[in-house]
Structure formats: structure tokens, C-alpha cells
mmCIF file as gemmi writes it, N, C-alpha and C atoms, coordinates in Angstrom:
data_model
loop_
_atom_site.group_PDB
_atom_site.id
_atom_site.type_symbol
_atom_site.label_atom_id
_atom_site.label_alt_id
_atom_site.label_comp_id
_atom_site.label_asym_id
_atom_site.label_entity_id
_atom_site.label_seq_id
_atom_site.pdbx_PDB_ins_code
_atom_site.Cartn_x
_atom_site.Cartn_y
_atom_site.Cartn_z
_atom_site.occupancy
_atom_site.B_iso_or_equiv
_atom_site.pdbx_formal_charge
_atom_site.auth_seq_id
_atom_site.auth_asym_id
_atom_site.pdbx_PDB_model_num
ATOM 1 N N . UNK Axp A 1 ? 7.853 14.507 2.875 1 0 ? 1 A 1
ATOM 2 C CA . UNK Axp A 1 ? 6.924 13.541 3.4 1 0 ? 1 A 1
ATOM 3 C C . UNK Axp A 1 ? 7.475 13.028 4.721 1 0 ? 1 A 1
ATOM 4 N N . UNK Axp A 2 ? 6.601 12.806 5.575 1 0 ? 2 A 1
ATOM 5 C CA . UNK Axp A 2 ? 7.109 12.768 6.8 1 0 ? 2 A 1
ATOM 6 C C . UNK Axp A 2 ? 7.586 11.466 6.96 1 0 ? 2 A 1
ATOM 7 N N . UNK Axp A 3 ? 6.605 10.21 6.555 1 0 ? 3 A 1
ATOM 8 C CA . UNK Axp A 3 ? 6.71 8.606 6.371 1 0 ? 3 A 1
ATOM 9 C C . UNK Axp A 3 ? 8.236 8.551 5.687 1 0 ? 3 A 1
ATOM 10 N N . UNK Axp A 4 ? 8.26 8.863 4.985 1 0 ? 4 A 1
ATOM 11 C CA . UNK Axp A 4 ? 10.061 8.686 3.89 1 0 ? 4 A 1
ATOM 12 C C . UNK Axp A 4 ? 11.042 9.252 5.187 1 0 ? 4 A 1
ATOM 13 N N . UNK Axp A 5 ? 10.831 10.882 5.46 1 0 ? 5 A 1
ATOM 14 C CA . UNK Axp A 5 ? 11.93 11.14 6.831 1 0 ? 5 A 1
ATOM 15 C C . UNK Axp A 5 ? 12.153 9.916 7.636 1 0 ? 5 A 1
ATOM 16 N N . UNK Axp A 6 ? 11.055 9.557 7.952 1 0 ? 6 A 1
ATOM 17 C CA . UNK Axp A 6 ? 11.501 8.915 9.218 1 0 ? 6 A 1
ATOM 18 C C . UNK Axp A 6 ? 11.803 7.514 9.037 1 0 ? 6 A 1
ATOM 19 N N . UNK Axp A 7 ? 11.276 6.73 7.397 1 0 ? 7 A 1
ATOM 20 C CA . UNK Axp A 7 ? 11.664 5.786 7.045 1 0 ? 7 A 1
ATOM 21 C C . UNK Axp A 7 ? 13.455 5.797 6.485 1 0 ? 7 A 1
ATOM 22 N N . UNK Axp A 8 ? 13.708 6.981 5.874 1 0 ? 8 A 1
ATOM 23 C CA . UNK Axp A 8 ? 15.138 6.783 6.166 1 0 ? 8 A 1
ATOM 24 C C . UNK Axp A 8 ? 15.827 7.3 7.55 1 0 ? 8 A 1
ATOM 25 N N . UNK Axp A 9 ? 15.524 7.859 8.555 1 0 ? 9 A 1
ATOM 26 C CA . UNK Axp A 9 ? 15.821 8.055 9.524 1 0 ? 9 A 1
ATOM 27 C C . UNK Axp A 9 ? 16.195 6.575 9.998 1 0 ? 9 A 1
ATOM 28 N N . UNK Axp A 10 ? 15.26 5.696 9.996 1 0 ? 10 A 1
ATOM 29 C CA . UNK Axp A 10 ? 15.434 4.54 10.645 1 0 ? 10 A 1
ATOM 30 C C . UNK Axp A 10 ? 16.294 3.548 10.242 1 0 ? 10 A 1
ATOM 31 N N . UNK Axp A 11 ? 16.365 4.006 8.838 1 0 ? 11 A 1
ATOM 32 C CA . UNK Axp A 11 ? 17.669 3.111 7.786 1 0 ? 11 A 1
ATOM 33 C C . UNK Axp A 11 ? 18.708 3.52 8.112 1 0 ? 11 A 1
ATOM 34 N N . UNK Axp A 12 ? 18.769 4.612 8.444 1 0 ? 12 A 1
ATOM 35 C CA . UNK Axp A 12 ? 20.274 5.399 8.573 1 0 ? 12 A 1
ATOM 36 C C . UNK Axp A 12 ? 21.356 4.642 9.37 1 0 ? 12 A 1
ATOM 37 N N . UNK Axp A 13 ? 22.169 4.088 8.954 1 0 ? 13 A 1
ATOM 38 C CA . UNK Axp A 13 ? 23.503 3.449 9.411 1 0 ? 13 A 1
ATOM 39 C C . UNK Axp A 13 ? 24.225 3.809 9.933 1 0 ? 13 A 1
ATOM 40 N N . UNK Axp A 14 ? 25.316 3.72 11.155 1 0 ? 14 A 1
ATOM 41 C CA . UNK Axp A 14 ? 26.139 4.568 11.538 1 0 ? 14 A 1
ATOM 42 C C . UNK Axp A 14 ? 26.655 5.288 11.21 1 0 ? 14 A 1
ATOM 43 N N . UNK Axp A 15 ? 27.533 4.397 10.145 1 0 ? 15 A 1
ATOM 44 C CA . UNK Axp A 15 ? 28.258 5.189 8.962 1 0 ? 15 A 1
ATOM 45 C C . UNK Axp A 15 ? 27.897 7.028 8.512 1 0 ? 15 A 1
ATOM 46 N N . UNK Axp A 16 ? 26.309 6.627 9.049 1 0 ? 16 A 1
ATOM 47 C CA . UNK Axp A 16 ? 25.451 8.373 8.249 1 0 ? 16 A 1
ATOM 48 C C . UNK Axp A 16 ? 25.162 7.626 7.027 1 0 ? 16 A 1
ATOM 49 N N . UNK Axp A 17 ? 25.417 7.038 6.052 1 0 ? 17 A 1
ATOM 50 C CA . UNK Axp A 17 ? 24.99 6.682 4.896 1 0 ? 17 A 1
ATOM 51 C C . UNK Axp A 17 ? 22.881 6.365 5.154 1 0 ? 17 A 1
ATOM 52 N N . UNK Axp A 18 ? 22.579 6.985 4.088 1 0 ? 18 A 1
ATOM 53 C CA . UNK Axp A 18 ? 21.111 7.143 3.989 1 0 ? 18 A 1
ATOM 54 C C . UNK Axp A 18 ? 20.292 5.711 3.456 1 0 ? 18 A 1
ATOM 55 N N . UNK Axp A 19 ? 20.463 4.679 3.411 1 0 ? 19 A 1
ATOM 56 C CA . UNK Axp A 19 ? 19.69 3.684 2.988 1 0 ? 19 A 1
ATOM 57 C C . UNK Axp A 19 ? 18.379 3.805 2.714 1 0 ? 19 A 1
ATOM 58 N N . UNK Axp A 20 ? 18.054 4.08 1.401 1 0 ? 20 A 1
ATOM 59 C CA . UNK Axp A 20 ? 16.716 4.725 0.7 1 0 ? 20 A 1
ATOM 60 C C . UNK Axp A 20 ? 16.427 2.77 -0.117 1 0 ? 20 A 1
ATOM 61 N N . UNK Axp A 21 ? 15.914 1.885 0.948 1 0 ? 21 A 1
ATOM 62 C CA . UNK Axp A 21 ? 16.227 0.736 0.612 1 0 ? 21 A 1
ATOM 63 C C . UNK Axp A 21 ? 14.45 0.694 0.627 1 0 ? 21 A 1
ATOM 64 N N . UNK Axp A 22 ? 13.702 1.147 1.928 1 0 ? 22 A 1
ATOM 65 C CA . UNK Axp A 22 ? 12.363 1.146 1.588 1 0 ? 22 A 1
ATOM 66 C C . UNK Axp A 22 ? 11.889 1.696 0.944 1 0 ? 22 A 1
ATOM 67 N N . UNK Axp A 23 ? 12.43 2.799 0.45 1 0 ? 23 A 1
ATOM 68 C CA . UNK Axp A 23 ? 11.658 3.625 -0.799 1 0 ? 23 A 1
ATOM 69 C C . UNK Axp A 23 ? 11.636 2.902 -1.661 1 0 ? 23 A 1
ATOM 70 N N . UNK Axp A 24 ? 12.697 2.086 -2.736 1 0 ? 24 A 1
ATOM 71 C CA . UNK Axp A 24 ? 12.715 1.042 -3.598 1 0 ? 24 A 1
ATOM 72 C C . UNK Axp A 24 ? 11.973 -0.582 -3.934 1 0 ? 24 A 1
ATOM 73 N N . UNK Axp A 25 ? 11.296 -0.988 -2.349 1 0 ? 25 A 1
ATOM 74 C CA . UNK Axp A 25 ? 11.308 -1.977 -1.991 1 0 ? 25 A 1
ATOM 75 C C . UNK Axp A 25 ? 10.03 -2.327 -2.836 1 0 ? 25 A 1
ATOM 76 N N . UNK Axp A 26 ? 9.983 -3.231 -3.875 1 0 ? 26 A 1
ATOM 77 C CA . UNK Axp A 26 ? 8.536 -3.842 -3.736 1 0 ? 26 A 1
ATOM 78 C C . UNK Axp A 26 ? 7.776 -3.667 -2.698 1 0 ? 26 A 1
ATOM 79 N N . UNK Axp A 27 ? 7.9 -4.434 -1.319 1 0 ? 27 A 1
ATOM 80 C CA . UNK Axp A 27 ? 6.967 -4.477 -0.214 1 0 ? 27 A 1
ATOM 81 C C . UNK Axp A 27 ? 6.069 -2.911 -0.172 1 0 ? 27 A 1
ATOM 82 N N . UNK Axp A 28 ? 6.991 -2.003 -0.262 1 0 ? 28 A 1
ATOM 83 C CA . UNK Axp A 28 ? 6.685 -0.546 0.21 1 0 ? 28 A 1
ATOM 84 C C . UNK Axp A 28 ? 6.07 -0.584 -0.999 1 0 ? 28 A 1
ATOM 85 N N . UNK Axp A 29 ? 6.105 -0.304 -2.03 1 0 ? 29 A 1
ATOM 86 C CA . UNK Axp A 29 ? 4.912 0.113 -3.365 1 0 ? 29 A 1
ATOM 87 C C . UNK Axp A 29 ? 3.767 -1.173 -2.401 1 0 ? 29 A 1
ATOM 88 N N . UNK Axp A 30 ? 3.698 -2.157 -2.685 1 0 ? 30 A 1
ATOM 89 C CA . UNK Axp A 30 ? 2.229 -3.156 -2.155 1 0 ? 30 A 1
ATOM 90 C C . UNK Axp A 30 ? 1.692 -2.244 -1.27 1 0 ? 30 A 1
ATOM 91 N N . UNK Axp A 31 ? 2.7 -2.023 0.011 1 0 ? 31 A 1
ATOM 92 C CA . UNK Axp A 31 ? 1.56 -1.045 1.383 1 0 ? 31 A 1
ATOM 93 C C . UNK Axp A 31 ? 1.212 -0.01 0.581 1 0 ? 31 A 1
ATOM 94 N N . UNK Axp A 32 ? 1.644 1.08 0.108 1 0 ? 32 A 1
ATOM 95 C CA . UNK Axp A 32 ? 1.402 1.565 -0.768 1 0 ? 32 A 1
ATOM 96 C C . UNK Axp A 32 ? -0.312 1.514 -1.316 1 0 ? 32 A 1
ATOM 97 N N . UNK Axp A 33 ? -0.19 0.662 -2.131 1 0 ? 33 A 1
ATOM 98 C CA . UNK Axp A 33 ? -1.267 0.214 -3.144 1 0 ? 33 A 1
ATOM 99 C C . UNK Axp A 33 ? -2.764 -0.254 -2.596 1 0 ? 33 A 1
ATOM 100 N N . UNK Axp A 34 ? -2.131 -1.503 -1.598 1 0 ? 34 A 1
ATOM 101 C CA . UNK Axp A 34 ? -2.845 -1.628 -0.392 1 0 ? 34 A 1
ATOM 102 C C . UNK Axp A 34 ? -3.79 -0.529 0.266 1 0 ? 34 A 1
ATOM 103 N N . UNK Axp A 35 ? -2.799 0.476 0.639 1 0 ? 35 A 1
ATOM 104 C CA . UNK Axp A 35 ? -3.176 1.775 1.677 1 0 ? 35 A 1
ATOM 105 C C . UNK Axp A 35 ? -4.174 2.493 0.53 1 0 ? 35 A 1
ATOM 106 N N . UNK Axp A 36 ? -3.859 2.798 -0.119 1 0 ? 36 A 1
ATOM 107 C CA . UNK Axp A 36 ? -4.873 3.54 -1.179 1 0 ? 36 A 1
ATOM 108 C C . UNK Axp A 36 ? -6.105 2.459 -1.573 1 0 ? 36 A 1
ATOM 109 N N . UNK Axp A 37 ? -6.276 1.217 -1.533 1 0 ? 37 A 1
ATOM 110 C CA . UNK Axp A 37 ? -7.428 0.834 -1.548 1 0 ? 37 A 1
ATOM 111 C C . UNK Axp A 37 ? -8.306 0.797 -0.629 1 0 ? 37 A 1
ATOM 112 N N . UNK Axp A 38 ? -7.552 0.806 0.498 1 0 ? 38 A 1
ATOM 113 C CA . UNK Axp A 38 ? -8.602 1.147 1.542 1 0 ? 38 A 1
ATOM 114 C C . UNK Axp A 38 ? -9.125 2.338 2.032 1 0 ? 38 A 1
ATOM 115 N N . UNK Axp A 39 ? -8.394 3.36 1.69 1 0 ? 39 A 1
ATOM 116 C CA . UNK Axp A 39 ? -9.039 4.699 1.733 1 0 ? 39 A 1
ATOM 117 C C . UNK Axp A 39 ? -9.998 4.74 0.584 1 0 ? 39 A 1
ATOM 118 N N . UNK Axp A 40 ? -10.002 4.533 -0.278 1 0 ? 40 A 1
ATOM 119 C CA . UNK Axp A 40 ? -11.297 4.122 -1.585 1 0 ? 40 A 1
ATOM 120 C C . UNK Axp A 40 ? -12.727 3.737 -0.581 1 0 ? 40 A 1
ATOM 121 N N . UNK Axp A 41 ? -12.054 2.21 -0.202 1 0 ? 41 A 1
ATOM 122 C CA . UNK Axp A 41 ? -13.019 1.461 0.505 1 0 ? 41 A 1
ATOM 123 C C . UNK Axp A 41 ? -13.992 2.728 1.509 1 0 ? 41 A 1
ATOM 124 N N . UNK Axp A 42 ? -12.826 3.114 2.644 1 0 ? 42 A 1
ATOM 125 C CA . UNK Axp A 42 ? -13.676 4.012 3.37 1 0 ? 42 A 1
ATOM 126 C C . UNK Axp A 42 ? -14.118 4.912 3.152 1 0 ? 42 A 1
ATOM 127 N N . UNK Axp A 43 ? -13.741 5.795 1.747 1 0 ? 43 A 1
ATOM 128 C CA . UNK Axp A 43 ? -15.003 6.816 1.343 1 0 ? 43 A 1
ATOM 129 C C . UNK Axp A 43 ? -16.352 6.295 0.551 1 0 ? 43 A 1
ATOM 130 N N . UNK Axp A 44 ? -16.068 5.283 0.111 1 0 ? 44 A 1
ATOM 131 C CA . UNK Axp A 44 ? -17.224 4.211 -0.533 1 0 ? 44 A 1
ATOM 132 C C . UNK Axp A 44 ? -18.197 4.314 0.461 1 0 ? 44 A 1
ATOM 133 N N . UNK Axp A 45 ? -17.927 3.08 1.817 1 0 ? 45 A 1
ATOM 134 C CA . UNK Axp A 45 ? -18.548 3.133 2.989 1 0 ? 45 A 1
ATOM 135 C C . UNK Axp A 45 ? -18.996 4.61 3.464 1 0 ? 45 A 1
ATOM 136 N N . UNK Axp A 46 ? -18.153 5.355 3.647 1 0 ? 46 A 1
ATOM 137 C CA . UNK Axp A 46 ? -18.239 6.066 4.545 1 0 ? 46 A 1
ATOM 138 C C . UNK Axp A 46 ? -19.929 7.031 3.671 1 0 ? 46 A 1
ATOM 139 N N . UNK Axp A 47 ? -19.483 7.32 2.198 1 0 ? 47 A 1
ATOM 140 C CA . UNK Axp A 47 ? -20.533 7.951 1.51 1 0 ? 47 A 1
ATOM 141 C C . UNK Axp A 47 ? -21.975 6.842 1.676 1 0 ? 47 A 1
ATOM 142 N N . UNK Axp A 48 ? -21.851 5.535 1.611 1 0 ? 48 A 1
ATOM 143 C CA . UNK Axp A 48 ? -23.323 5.298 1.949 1 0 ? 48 A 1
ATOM 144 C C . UNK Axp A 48 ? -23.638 4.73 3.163 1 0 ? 48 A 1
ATOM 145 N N . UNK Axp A 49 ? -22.972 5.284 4.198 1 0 ? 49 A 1
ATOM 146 C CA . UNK Axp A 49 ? -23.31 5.25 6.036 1 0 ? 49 A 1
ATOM 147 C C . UNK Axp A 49 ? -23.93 6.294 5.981 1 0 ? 49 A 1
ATOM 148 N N . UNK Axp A 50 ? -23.065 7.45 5.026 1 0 ? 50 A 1
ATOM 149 C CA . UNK Axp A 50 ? -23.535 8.889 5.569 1 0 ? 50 A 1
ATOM 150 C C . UNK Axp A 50 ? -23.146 9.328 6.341 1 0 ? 50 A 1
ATOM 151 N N . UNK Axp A 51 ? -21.868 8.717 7.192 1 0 ? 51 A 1
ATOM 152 C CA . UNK Axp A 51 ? -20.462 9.602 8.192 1 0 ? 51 A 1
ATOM 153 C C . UNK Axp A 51 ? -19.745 8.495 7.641 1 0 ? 51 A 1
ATOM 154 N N . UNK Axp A 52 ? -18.558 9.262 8.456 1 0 ? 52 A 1
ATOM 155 C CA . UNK Axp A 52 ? -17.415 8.926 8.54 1 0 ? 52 A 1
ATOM 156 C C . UNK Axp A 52 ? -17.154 7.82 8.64 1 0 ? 52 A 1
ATOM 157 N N . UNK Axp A 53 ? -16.96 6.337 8.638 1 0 ? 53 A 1
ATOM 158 C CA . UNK Axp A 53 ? -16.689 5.271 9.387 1 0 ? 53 A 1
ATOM 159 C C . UNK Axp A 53 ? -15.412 4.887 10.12 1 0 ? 53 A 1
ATOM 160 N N . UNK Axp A 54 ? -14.578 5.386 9.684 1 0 ? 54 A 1
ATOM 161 C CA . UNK Axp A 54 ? -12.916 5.767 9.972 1 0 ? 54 A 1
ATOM 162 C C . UNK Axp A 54 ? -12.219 4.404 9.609 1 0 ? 54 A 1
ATOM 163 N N . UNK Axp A 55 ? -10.86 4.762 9.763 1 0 ? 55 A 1
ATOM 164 C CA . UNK Axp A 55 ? -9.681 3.992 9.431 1 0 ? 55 A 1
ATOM 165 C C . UNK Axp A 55 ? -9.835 2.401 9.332 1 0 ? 55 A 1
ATOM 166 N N . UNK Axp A 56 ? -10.318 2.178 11.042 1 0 ? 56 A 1
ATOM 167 C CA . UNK Axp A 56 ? -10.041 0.61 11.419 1 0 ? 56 A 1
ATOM 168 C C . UNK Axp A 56 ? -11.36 0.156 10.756 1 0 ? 56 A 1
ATOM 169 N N . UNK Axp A 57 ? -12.794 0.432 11.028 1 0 ? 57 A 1
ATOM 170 C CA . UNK Axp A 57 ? -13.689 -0.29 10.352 1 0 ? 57 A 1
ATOM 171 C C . UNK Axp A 57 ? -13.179 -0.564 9.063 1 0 ? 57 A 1
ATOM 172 N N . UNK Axp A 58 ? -13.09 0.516 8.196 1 0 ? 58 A 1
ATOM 173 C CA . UNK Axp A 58 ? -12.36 0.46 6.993 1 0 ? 58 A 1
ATOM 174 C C . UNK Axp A 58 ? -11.556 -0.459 6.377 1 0 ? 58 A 1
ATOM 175 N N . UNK Axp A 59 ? -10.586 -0.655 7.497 1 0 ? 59 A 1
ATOM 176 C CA . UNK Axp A 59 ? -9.092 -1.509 7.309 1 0 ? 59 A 1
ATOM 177 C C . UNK Axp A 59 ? -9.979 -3.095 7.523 1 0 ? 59 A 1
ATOM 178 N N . UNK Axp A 60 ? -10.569 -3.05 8.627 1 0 ? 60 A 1
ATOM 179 C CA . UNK Axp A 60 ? -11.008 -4.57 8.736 1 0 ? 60 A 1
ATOM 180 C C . UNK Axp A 60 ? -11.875 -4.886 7.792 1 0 ? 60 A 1
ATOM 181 N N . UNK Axp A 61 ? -12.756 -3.864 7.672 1 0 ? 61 A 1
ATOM 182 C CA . UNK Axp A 61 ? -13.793 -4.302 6.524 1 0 ? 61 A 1
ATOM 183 C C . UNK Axp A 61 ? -13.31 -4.637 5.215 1 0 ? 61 A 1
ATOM 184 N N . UNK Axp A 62 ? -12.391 -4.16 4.899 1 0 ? 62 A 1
ATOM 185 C CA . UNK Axp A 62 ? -11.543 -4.261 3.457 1 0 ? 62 A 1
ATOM 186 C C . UNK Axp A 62 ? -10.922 -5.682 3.86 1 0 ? 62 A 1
ATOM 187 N N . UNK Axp A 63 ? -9.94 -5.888 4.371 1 0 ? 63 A 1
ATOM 188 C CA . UNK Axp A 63 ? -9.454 -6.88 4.748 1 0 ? 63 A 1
ATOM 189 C C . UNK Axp A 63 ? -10.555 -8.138 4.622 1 0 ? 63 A 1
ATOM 190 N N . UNK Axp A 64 ? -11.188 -8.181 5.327 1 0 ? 64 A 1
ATOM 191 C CA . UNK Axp A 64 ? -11.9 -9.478 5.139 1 0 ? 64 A 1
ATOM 192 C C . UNK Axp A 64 ? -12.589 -9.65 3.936 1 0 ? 64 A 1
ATOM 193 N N . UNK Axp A 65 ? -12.975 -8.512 3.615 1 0 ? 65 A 1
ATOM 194 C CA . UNK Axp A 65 ? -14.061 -8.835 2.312 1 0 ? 65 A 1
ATOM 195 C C . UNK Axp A 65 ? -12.883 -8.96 0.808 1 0 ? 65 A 1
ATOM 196 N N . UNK Axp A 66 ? -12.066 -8.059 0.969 1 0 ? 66 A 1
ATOM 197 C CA . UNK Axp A 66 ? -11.688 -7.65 -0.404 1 0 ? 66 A 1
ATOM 198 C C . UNK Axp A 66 ? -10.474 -7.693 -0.676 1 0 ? 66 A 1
ATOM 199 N N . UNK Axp A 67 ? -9.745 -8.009 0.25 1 0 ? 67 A 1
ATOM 200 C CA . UNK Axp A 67 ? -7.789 -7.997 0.239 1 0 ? 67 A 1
ATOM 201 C C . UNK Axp A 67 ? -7.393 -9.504 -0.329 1 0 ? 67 A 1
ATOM 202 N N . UNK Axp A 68 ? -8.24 -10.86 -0.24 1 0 ? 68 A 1
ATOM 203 C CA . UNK Axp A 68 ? -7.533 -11.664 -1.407 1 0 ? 68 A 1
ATOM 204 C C . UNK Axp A 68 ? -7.466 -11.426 -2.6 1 0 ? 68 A 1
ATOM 205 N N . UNK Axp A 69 ? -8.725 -11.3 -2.866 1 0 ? 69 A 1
ATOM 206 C CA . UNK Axp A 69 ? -9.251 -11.241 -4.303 1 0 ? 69 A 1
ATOM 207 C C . UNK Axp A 69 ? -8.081 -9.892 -4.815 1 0 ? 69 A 1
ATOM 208 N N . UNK Axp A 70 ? -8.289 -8.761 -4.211 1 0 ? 70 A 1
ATOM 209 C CA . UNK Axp A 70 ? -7.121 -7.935 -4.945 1 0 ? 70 A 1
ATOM 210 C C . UNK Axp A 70 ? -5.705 -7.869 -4.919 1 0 ? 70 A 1
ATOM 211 N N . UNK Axp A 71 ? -5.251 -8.999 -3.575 1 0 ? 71 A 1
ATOM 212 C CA . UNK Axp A 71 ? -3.662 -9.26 -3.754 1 0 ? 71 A 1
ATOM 213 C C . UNK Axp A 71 ? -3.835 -10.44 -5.267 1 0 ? 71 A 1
ATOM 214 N N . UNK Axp A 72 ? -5.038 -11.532 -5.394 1 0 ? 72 A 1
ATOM 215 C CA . UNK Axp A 72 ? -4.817 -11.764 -6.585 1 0 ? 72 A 1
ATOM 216 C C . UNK Axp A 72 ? -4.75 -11.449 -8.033 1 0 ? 72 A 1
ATOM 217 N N . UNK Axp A 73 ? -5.547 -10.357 -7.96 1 0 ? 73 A 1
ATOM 218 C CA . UNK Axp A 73 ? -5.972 -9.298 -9.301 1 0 ? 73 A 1
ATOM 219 C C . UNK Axp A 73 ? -4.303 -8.588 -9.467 1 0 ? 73 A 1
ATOM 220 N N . UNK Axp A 74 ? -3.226 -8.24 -8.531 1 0 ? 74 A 1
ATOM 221 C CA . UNK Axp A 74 ? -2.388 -7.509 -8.513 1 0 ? 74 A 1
ATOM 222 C C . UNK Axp A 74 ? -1.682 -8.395 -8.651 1 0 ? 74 A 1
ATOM 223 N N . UNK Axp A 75 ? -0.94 -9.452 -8.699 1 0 ? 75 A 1
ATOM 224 C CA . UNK Axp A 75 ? -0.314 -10.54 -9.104 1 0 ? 75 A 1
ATOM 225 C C . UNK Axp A 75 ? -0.561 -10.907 -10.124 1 0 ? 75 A 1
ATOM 226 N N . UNK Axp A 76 ? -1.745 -11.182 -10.94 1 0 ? 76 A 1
ATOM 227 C CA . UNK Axp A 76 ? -2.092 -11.046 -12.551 1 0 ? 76 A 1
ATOM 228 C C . UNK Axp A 76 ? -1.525 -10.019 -13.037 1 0 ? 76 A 1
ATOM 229 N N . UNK Axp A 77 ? -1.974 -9.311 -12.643 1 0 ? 77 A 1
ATOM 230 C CA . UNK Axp A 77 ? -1.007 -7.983 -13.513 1 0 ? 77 A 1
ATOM 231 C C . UNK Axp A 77 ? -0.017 -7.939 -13.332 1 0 ? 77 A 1
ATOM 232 N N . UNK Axp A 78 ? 0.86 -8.266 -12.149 1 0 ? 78 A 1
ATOM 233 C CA . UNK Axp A 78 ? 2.425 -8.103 -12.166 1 0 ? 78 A 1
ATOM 234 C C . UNK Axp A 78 ? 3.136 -9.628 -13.442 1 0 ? 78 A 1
ATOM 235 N N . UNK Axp A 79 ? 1.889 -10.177 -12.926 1 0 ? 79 A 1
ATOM 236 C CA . UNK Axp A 79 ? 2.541 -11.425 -14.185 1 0 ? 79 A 1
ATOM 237 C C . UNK Axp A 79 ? 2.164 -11.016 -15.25 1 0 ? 79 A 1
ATOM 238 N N . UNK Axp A 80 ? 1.199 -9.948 -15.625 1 0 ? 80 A 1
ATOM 239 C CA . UNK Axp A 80 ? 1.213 -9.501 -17.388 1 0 ? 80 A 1
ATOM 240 C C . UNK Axp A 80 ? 1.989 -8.805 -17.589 1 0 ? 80 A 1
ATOM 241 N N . UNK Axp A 81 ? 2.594 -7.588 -16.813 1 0 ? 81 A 1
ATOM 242 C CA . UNK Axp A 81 ? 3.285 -6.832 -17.254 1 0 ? 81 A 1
ATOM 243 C C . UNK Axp A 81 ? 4.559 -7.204 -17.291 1 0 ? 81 A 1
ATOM 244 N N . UNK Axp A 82 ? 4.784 -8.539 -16.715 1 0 ? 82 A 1
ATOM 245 C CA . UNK Axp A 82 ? 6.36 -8.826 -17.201 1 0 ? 82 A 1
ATOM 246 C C . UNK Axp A 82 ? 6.403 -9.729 -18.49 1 0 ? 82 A 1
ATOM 247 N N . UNK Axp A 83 ? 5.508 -9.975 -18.977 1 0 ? 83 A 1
ATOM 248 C CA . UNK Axp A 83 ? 5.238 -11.037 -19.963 1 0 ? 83 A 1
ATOM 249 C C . UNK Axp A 83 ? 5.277 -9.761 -20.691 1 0 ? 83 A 1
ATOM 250 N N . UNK Axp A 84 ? 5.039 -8.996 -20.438 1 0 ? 84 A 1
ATOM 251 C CA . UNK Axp A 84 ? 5.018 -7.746 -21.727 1 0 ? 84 A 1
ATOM 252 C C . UNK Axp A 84 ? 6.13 -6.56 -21.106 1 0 ? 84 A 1
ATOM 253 N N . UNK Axp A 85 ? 7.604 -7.549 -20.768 1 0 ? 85 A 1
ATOM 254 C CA . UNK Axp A 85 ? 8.145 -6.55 -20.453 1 0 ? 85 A 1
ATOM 255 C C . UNK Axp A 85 ? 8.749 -4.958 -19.65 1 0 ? 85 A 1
ATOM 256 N N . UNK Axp A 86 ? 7.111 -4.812 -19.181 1 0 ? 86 A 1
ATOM 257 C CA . UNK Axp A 86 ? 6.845 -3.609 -17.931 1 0 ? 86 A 1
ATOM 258 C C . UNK Axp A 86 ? 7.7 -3.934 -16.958 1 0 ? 86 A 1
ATOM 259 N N . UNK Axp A 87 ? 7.275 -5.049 -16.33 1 0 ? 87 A 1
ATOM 260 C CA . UNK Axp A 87 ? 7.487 -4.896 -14.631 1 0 ? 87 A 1
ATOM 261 C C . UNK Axp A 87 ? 9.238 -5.3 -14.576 1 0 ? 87 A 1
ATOM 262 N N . UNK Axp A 88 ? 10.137 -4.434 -14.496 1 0 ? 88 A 1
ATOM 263 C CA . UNK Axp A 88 ? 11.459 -4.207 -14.009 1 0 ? 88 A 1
ATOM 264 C C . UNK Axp A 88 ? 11.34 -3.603 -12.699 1 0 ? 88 A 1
């Protein structure tokens, strides 16, 4: 994957030691999770435009309409699944 190369590329310490610190990171699973809802979003859109709408409509359109409500829906669940143990 090219994103991981170059995300440890950029970790990489003098030393040479590989710091695989964003691969692990909470933050990185959220963009992650994030990123895949909005590609949802834009084939949603995009199937009842009937083209393409691309990335940024996408990104903004998601964003305003739909990114609280699902950073809150995803915080419920991170708080169920530790109540039940999951989320390590």
C-alpha cells in the first residue's frame, strides 16, 4: 500500500528504526472509517445524480450533513464495546 510506505517513510527515524506508530494509532483507524463513509456517501450521490459527483462535493457534502451524527454513533459503540470488553 502506498499510504503505509510513505506513512512509515515519514516515521522513519534516523536511527532507520521503522515507527509503524500510525498504523496502530486510533486516529488512523477513525480516518480510516471516516474515509470509507464518504466514499459510500459519493456512490449514494453519485448513483442518484446519475454521474460522478467526485471526491470534494462528496467530502463536503458528508461533512456537513452527516459527520456529527456518525462521529456520535461511533463513540456509542466504542463505549459499548468496552463495556463488553471488545475495544482493547
Amino acid at each position: 500500500m502506498v499510504a503505509a510506505t510513505y506513512s512509515e517513510a515519514r516515521l522513519t527515524s534516523s536511527s532507520g528504526v521503522t515507527g509503524n506508530v500510525l498504523m496502530r494509532s486510533s486516529l488512523y483507524y477513525e480516518f480510516l472509517a471516516e474515509r470509507e463513509e464518504i466514499l459510500k456517501h459519493k456512490w449514494i450521490e453519485s448513483e442518484k445524480a446519475g454521474y460522478d459527483i467526485g471526491w470534494e462535493r462528496a467530502f463536503i457534502d458528508w461533512m456537513t450533513k452527516y459527520r456529527a451524527d456518525w462521529r456520535v454513533s461511533r463513540r456509542r459503540l466504542g463505549a459499548l464495546e468496552n463495556l463488553r470488553g471488545n475495544g482493547r
